[in-house]
N, C-alpha and C positions, 0 to 999 in steps of 0.2 A: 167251574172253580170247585176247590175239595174243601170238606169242611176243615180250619182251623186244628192243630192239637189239645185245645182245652175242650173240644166236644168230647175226646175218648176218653173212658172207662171200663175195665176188664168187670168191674164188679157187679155183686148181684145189684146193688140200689143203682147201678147207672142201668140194666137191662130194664129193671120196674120203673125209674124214674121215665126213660125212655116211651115205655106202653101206652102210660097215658095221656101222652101226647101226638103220637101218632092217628093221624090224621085218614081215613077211609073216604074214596071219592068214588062218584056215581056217573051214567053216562054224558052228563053236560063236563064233566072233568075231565072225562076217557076226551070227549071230543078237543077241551080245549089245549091239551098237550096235543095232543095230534098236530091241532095245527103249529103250535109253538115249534113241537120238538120239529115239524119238518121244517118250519124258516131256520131253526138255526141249523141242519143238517144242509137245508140251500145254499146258505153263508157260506161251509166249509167245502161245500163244492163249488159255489162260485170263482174262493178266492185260491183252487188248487191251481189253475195253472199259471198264475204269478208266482207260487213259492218255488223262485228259482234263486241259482248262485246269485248276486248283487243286487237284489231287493233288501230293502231294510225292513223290520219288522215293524219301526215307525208307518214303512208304507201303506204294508198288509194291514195292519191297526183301522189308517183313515178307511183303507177300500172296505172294508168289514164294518166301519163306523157308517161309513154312507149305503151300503150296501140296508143295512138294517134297519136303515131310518127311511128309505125309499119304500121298506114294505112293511111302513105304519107300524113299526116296532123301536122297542128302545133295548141299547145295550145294556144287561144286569148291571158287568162289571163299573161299571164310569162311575166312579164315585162311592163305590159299595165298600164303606168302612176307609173313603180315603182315596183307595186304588183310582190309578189315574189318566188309566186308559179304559178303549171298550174289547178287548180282547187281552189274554194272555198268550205269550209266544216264548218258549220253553226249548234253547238251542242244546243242545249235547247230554252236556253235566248236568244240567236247568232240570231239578225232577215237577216242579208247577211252578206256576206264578208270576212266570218271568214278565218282567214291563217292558213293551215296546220302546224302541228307542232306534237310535240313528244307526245302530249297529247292521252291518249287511251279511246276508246269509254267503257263506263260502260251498262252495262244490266239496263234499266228503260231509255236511252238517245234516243231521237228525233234527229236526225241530215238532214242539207240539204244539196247534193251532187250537186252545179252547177257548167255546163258541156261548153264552148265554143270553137267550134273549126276551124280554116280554111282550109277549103277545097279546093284547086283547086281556090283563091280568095273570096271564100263566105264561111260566119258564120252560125255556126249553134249552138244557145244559149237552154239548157234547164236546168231544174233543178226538181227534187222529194224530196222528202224525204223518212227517212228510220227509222225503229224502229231496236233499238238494246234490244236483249233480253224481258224478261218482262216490256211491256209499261203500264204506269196508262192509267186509262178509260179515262180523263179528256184531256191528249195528243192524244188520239186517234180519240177522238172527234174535236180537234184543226184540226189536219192532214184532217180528213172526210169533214169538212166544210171548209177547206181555199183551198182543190181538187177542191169540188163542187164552190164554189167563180172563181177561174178560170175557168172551161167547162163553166159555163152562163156567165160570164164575154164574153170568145169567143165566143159564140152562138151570145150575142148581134151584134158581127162584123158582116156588112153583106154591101156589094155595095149600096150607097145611102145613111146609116146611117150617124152616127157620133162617132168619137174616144170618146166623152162626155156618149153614151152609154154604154160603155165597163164599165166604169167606176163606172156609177150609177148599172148597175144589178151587180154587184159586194161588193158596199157597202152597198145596201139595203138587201141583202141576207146576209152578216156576222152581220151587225149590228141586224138583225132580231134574228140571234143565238146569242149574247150579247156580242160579239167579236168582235173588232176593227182592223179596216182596216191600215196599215202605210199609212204615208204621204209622207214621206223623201224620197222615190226613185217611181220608175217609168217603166213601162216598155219604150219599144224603138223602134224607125226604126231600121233595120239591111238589111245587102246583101251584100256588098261588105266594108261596115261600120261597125264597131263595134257596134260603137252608133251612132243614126239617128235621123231624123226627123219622124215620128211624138213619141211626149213623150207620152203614153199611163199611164193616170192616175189611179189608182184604186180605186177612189171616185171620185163624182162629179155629173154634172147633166144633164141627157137625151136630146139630140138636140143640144147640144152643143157642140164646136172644130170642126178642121176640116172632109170636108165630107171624107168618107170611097170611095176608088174606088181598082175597078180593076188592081191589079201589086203594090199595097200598101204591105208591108211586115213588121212583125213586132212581137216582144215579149207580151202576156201577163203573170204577174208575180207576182199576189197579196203575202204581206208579209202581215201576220194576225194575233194579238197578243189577248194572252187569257186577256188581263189587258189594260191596255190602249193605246193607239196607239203611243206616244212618245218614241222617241229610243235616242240613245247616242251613239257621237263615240268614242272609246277606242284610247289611246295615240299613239299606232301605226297607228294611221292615217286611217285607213279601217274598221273593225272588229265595225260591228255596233250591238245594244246589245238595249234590253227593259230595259227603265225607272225603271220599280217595278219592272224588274228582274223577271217575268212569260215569259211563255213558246209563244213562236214564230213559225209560220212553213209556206212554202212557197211553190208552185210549178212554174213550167214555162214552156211555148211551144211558139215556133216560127212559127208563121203561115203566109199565105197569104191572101189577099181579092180576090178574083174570081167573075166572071161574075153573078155567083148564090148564093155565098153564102163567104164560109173560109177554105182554104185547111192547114191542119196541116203537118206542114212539121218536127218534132219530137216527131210523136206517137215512142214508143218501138215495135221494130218488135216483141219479144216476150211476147208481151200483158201485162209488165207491167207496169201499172196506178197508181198504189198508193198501200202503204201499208197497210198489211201486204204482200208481194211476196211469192208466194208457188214456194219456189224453188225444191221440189219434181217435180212439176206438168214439169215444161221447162226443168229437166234431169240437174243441173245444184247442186254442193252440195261446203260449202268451203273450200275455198284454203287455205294454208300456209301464214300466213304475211312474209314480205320480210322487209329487212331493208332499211331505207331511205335512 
């Protein structure tokens, strides 16, 4: 999940207010993301090769709700301010937050599967997305460059920088492919927090915000819209959606700051990155849907 719009502030007292509450962790933390962020990196690999044409999201929802409760973990989302499912599932237009429901995936749909889970005390936040059946070129090129927008987004993290980097190699590289960056959410601190200190912007400008240090933890999470970057929230209070109604896509990995560089703490053990997924290739083929 992305933090809310009343976390962001462009100003200097939102950078200082920010500081002193950002939270620095040691190696019992490195550890216990580790394990967090790989169950719920497990999750998004377990439930890929169900995300096909005529599953409903309600489905994906339950098998991700049992999937995570089988490995002595609880869903973030169930309940967090209300929200009332344990995943979010995010079809086309959908830039976050979307609530599962009895709706079923169509062949040509874009969807994003975010994952949070607690572990033992610590979260572990990710999200991919997924192509159902025949995708146009135009969404697959979305997906390819809002992937690539996150890895250099993380690359910029590094001990000494600033959160202000993350955010510029991030929107100079989408706006460069004629795609727009959202504004309205955020990445986050996480660890023993949901949502944290520092908000991790996905625009903005280099040397800017606070500095980047060692035991720093944190989502990056660009939402990338083929049309313009304005979104709207739907009456249900969550379920946030593009302005012009074009296609939306997102990814997310939780990482840390390290002495050298950024350790990612929810790669996919089974190497998958982004779509298309060769689920031949990982011995994995799908399953039955199940009722909600």
């Amino acid at each position: 999940m992305s933090s809310p719009r009343d976390f962001i502030d462009d100003s200097d007292d939102y950078w200082r207010r920010d500081e002193r509450t950002i939270k620095v962790h040691g190696p019992e933390g490195f550890e216990g993301m580790r394990r967090a962020g790989r169950l719920a990196a497990e999750t998004l690999d377990f439930i890929t090769p169900h995300v096909q044409p005529g599953i409903s999201t309600a489905e994906l929802d339950k098998l991700c709700h049992d999937y995570i409760l089988d490995h002595k973990a609880i869903p973030a989302p169930l309940g967090y301010r209300g929200y009332p499912k344990s995943i979010c599932t995010s079809i086309n237009h959908v830039v976050c937050h979307g609530i599962p429901s009895d709706k079923r995936l169509q062949s040509g749909d874009i969807v994003n599967l975010d994952v949070t889970v607690i572990l033992d005390g610590w979260y572990g936040d990710t999200s991919r997305m997924f192509f159902c059946g025949d995708v146009g070129v135009k969404a697959r090129r979305l997906c390819d460059i809002t992937y690539e927008a996150m890895m250099r987004g993380i690359a910029a993290a590094k001990p000494g920088g600033r959160v202000g980097d993350i955010g510029h190699a991030i929107q100079t590289f989408v706006e460069a492919q004629r795609f727009s960056v959202v504004r309205d959410f955020s990445g986050h601190g996480l660890g023993r927090i949901f949502h944290d200190a520092p908000n991790i912007l996905h625009y903005g400008k280099a040397g800017t915000g606070p500095v980047l240090k060692p035991g720093m933890f944190f989502t990056v999470e660009p939402m990338v819209n083929a049309g313009t970057w304005q979104v709207k929230i739907l009456s249900d209070g969550w379920t946030a959606v593009t302005r012009d109604k074009q296609l939306s896509a997102q990814f997310e990995h939780s990482v840390g700051i390290t002495e050298t560089g950024v350790e990612f703490f929810t790669l996919s053990p089974k190497g998958l990155a982004k779509p298309p997924y060769d689920l031949a290739a990982i011995g994995e083929e799908p399953r039955k849907t199940v009722s909600a």
